[in-house]
C-alpha positions, 0 to 999 in steps of 0.5 A: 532525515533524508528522505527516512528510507529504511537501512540508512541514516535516515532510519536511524534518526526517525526510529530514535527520534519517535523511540525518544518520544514515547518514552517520554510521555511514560509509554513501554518502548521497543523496537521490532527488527524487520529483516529486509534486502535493498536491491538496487536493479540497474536496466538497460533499454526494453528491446523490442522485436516482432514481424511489424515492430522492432522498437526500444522502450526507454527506461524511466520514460517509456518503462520501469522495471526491477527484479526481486530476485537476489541475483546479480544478473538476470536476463528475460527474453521471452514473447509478450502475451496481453493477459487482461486484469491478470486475475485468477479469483475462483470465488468470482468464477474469474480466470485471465489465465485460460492459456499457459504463460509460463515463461512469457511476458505478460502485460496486464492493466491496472485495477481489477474488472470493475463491472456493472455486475455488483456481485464481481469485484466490488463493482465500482469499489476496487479489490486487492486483485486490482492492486500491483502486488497482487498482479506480480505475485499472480504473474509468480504463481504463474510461471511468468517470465516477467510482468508489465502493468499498463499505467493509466493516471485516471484509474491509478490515481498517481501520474506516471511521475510517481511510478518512476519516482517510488520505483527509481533506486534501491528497493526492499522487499522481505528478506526470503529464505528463497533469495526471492526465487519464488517471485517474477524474474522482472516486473514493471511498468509500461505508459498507456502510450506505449501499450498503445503502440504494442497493440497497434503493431500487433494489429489490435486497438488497445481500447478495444481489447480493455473492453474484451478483457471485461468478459469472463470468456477473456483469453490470453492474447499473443502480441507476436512482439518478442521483448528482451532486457538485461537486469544487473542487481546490487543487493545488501541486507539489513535490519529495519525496525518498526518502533512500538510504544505499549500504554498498558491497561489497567484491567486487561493489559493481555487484549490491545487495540493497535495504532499504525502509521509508516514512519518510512518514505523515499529516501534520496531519489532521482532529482526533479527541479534538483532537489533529490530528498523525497520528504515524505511530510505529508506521506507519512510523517504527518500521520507518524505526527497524528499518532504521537500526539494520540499517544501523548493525549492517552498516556495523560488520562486519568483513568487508564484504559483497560486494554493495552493501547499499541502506538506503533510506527512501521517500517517499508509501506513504501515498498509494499506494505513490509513493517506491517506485514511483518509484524502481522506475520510476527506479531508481538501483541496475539492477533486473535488478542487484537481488538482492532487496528487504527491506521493513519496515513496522511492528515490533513494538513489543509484545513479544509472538510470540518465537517466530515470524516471519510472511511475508507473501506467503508461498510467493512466493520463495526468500528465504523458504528463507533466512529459515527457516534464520535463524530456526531459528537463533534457535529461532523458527518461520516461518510464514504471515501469519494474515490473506492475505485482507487483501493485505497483500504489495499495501499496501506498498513491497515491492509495487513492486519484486516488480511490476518483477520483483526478489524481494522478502520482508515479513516481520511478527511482530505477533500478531493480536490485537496487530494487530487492537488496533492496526487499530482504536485507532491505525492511520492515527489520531493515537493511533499515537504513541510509547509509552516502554512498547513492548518492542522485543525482537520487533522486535531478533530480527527485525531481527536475522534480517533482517539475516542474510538480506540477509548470506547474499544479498548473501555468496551465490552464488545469487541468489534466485527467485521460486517456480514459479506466482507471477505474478511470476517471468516479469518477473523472467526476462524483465528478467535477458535483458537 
């Protein structure tokens, strides 16, 4: 399926291959058009010029870059200015943006300020304002001619690899009535190394200003580096789709509780030890995999459930979560008829943790009380994810249904050493392919669970709730008064 990049051959038999599936099983079968443009942006060297440093960033190696825009050529030549977190949150009395950096280039580092004060940021648990989304869409709002991320393996949980793998190549984004003139000239990525040398020549310790950028008091700091680069685009519009199959209920067919996994992955990429199709079998036809067999475990229930039960695969998470989002924005099924979203990304393909099942984002709502029961049931423990600092409940399509306020669960089993391997050797690279030595028992148990927490909701007399304090819960409330 080469790679299941949207816009493609490979979309065409991935949609049609799981389109094929549900109806099948007995499941009502249709298919949502997400209007997206693929861009492919063409950069030469970063050029880079300043009283102590002239130097050119290599791309690929030492940066990547890209623009949104719908423009065949664009050029940025603009000063850098070292913008902290590149955060502007008013509920946390929070702005890296005391100075005015229209048209400048800013460079901001990874994450949010993840600060011993527990009532900022979610302390050590990263918030969406430490996601890459969040920094190019703030750089916008901004003025900013251009925005640079300083990548750092630890805390981004992927080596710079992946970086240059996910964003090499075509990419997609909605497709805006603006052209995309409302987002950042040029965005991107700079190695920690790199940021490193910028900082020196700017007579500044890297380091040093990471720490300052953790006080509210952070000012944005000129490098004195004047940084220019030319971008050419090719761009092509086209429909992708994401594949729902509805299991209608038998009592109350107009309420639904929603499975999603992206069916999408990388498509055909830049080599590395020369293979070029970046499989995606673990991300995410493993979680596609998980969600149809659900389906096929539901549709054989006697009893049919209640409520409607939407088994739907999306389109775009790669490139930022775009299937969901646009279903959130579009929705086929009322939100605020919506009971709860159960998203599946990534099983657990190795065999390994039995005995517990991890939720990400956890403390967030009640789903999580239901998925206890269930997995006492199975003699397994519920736990927190190990590693909140990644954000992980930000990186995928749960994330656009909580953001529209319908509870949403994420579960995962993996243990972290199983993670870590897998982060470093496969993710986002060609070598996540299939392996016919995966041992798929985690991966039944927790489908398995899954499928009882979508049962015991959608059978249910209450609905599930976001839990006091979580920033969600007001969307929820206000969208239900309607």
């Amino acid at each position: 399926m080469e790679g299941r990049a949207p816009g493609g051959k490979g979309e065409e038999l991935a949609t049609s291959y799981i389109s094929d599936f549900y109806r099948s099983i007995g499941l009502k079968t249709q298919l949502q058009a997400v209007p997206m443009v693929g861009i492919t942006s063409t950069l030469g060297p970063l050029k880079l010029s300043g009283k102590r440093t002239t130097k050119t960033l290599q791309y690929g190696d030492e940066y990547m870059g890209w623009s949104q825009r719908e423009q065949e050529a664009i050029s940025v030549n603009a000063d850098l200015v070292f913008c902290g977190y590149g955060v502007t949150a008013p509920e946390y009395q929070w702005n890296d943006f005391k100075v005015d950096v229209k048209g400048k280039i800013i460079i901001v580092l990874i994450n949010d300020p993840q600060l011993e004060d527990q009532s900022k940021f979610g302390g050590k648990a990263m918030t969406y304002y430490g996601r890459w989304t969040y920094k190019f869409e703030e750089a916008a709002r901004q003025g900013a001619a251009g925005a640079l991320i300083v990548h750092e393996t630890p805390l981004a949980g992927y080596p710079w690899e992946v970086v240059r793998g996910s964003w090499s190549g075509e990419q997609f984004d909605m497709a805006r009535a603006d052209k995309g003139s409302s987002t950042v000239p040029f965005q991107g990525w700079v190695t920690r190394d790199v940021a490193a040398g910028l900082f020196k020549s700017a007579g500044m310790d890297f380091d040093d200003e990471k720490k300052r950028a953790l006080q509210p008091d952070f000012k944005p700091i000129p490098l004195g580096i004047r940084a220019s680069v030319e971008v050419k685009n090719k761009m092509r519009t086209v429909d992708s789709k994401n594949v729902i199959g509805v299991l209608e209920g038998s009592e109350r067919p107009d309420e639904y509780v929603i499975f999603t996994a992206h069916w999408d992955h990388l498509g055909i990429g830049e080599p590395q030890n020369g293979d070029k199709i970046y499989n995606g079998a673990v991300d995410n036809a493993s979680g596609v995999a998980m969600i149809m067999e659900i389906a096929r475990a539901a549709a054989k229930i006697q009893a049919k459930p209640k409520r409607s039960i939407i088994f739907m695969a999306v389109t775009g998470e790669e490139q930022g979560l775009l299937g969901s989002e646009y279903y959130a924005e579009n929705p086929v099924f009322p939100l605020n008829k919506t009971l709860a979203n159960i998203n599946v990304d990534e099983g657990n393909v190795f065999g390994r943790n039995n005995n517990e099942i991890k939720v990400v984002g956890f403390g967030y709502t009640t789903l999580e009380d239901i998925l206890k029961d269930v997995a006492a049931g199975q003699g397994r423990a519920m736990t927190p994810d190990a590693e909140p600092e990644k954000g992980s409940y930000f990186r995928s399509d749960q994330f656009s249904f909580a953001n529209k306020g319908v509870p949403a669960l994420y579960t995962k089993s993996v243990t972290v050493e199983d993670e870590r391997e897998f982060t470093e050797k496969r993710y986002h690279k060609p070598s996540d392919e299939y392996d016919p030595n995966w041992d798929m028992k985690t991966a039944v148990a927790d489908g398995e669970a899954l499928l009882q927490v979508a049962l015991r909701v959608a059978n249910g007399d209450k609905w599930p709730e976001w839990k006091p304090g979580t920033e969600f819960r007001a969307i929820r409330e206000e969208s239900l008064r309607k």
